[in-house]
N, C-alpha and C positions, 0 to 999 in steps of 0.2 A: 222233531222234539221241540217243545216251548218251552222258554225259558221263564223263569219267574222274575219277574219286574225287579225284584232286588240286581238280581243276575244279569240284569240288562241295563240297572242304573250302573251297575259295577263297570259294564261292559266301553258303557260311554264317557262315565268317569276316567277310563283308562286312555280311552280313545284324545279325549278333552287332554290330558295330561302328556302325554305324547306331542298331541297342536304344540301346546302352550311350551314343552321344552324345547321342540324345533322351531318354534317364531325365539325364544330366547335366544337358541345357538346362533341363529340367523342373524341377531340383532346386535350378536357379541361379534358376531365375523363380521358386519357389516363397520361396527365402531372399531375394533384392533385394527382393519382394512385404514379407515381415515386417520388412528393413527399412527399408523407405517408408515401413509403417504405426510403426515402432517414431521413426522420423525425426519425421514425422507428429503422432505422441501428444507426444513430446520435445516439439514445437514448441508444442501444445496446451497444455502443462504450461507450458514458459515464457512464454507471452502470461497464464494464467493467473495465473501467478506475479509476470507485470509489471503485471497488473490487480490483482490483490492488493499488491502494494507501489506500486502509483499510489494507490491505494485509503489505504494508511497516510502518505502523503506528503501526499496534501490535507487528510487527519485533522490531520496535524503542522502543515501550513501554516496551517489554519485556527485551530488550538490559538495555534499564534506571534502571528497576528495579534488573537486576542482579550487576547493577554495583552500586548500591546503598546501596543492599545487603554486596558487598564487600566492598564497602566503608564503613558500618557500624560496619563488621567483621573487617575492618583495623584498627577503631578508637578505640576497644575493645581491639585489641591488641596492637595498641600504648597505651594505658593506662597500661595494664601489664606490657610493657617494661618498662613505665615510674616508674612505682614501683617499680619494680625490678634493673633498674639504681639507684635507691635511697638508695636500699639495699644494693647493691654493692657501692656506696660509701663512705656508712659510714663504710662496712669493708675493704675496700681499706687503707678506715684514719684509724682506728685501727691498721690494717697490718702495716703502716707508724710506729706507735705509739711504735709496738711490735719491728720494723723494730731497729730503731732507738733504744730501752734497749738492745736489741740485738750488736749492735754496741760497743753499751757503754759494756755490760758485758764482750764481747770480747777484750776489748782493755785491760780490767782486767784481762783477764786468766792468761798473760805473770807472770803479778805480782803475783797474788795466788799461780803458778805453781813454780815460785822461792821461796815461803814461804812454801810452802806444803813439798817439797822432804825434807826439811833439817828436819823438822818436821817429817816426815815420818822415818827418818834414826835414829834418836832419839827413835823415840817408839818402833822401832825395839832391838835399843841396849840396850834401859829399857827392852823390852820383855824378852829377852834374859839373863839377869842380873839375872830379876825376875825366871829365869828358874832353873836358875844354884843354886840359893840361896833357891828353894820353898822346900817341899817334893818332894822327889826323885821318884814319881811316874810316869810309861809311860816316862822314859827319853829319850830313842829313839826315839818314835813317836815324843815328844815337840821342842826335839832338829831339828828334820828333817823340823818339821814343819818353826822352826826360821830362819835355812840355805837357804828353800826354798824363805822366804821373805826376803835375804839379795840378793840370784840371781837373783832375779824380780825388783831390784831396778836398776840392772845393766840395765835390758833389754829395747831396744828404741821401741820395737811393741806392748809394754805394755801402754794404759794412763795411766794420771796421775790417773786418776777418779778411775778406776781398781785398781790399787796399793794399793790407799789408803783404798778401800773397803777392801780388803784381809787383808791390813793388822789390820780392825776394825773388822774383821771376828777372825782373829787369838787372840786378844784380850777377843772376846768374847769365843771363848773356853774354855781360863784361865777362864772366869768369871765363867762357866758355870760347873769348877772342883768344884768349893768352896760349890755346892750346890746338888750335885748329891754323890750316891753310886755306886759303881763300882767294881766288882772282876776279874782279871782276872791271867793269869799263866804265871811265866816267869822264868829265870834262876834268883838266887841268891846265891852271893860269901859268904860263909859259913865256918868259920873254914879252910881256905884257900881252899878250894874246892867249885863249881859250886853244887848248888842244884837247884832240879825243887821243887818252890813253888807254892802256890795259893796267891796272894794280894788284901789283901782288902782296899780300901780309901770311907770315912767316910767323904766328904768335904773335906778340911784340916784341920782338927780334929785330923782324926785320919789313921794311915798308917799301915797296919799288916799284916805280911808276917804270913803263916802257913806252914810246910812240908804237902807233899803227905799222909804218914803214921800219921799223925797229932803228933809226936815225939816231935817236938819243934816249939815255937810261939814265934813271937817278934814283939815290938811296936815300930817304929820312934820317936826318941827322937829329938826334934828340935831344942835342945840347945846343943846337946853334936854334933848333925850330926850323929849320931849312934842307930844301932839297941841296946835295951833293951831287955830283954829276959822275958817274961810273963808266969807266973804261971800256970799249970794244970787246974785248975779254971776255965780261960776262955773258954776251948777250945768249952764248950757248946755252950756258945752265940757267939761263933767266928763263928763254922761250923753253926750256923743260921742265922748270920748276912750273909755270903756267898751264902746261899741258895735265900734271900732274893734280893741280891744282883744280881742273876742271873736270877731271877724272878720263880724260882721255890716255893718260901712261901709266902704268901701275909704279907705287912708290918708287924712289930711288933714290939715290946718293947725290944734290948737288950741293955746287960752290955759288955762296951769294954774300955778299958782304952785310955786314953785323955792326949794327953800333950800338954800345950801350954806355948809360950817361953814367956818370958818376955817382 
């Protein structure tokens, strides 16, 4: 059966229209397709973009907290200093304090140290006095000792401080005969002749020469300045007082004759 041209224009009109709305569908699904993927990538970008600025926020945050950290270590330790400045100025002021008697003592020394030598020349020339005038015990050594504190006053690399210690030293060894026993050996002029004895000192009590052969004993008489001459008698408690004296017998009880001067 043929169709009539109208019928066949209709036929391809339709056909044409058909084309033309599947190339349109086509070309809608082909553009919503790009932008899915353009939605898509957008979306990629900003998760990236939020992963990257998460990324600089915990950089920050952790930055904050380190410095916070040392800002709370700084505040700990400015509190220490501040204590310990406080400590340090009140011995600062002290140090002042000290500073300052210190000054004042010093400006004293001059004076003291004028007062003290002439002082000190004195007790020596009493020392000496007293030496010459005591029992005649160890007169070498007392004597040396006195010479030795009159050349030490001469001397300028000595202080004062020094000087006068020595010579509260030398004092004290006098003090220190008046209470002690002691024997020792030395020559003694004898009937115009040098003899070797043995000496005993009893304090200052008592002063007694003995011979080697124990022949003859004699006792310091302090009012004549002269030997006495001691009976047989003693020689026991003499050569025991000596032994005693040397530390060969442990203390004990002797008899030795005593002179005291008036």
């Amino acid at each position: 059966m043929k169709l009539s041209k109208l019928a066949q224009a209709g036929i391809f009109f339709g056909m044409t229209s058909i084309g033309v709305i599947g190339m349109a569908s086509s070309a809608m699904a082909v553009q919503s397709q790009q932008q899915l993927d353009e939605v898509v990538q957008a979306g990629q970008e900003i998760n990236r973009s939020a992963g990257q600025s998460q990324q600089k926020i915990d950089k920050i945050a952790d930055q904050i907290q380190s410095k916070l950290q040392q800002f709370k270590a700084i505040n700990k330790e400015i509190d220490g200093l501040s204590v310990y400045n406080g400590q340090m100025n009140k011995q600062i002021d002290n140090q002042l304090i000290e500073l300052s008697d210190l000054v004042t003592s010093m400006e004293q020394v001059s004076i003291i140290e004028r007062q003290v030598s002439p002082l000190m020349a004195r007790m020596i020339d009493t020392l000496a006095a007293f030496v010459a005038l005591d029992v005649p015990f160890l007169p070498e050594e007392r004597n040396k000792r006195v010479e030795g504190l009159k050349s030490m006053m001469e001397r300028a690399d000595i202080a004062a401080s020094e000087k006068f210690r020595r010579v509260m030293e030398a004092y004290q060894v006098e003090v220190d005969y008046g209470r002690t026993i002691e024997a020792y050996s030395d020559l003694l002029l004898l009937e115009g002749r040098e003899m070797d004895v043995d000496f005993l000192r009893i304090g200052r009590v008592a002063f007694i020469y003995q011979t080697r052969d124990g022949s003859k004993m004699g006792s310091w008489n302090t009012a004549t300045k002269s030997w006495d001459d001691l009976d047989a008698s003693y020689r026991t408690d003499i050569n025991k007082a000596l032994r005693i004296a040397r530390k060969q017998l442990a203390p004990d009880l002797v008899v030795v004759p005593v002179n005291v001067s008036e």
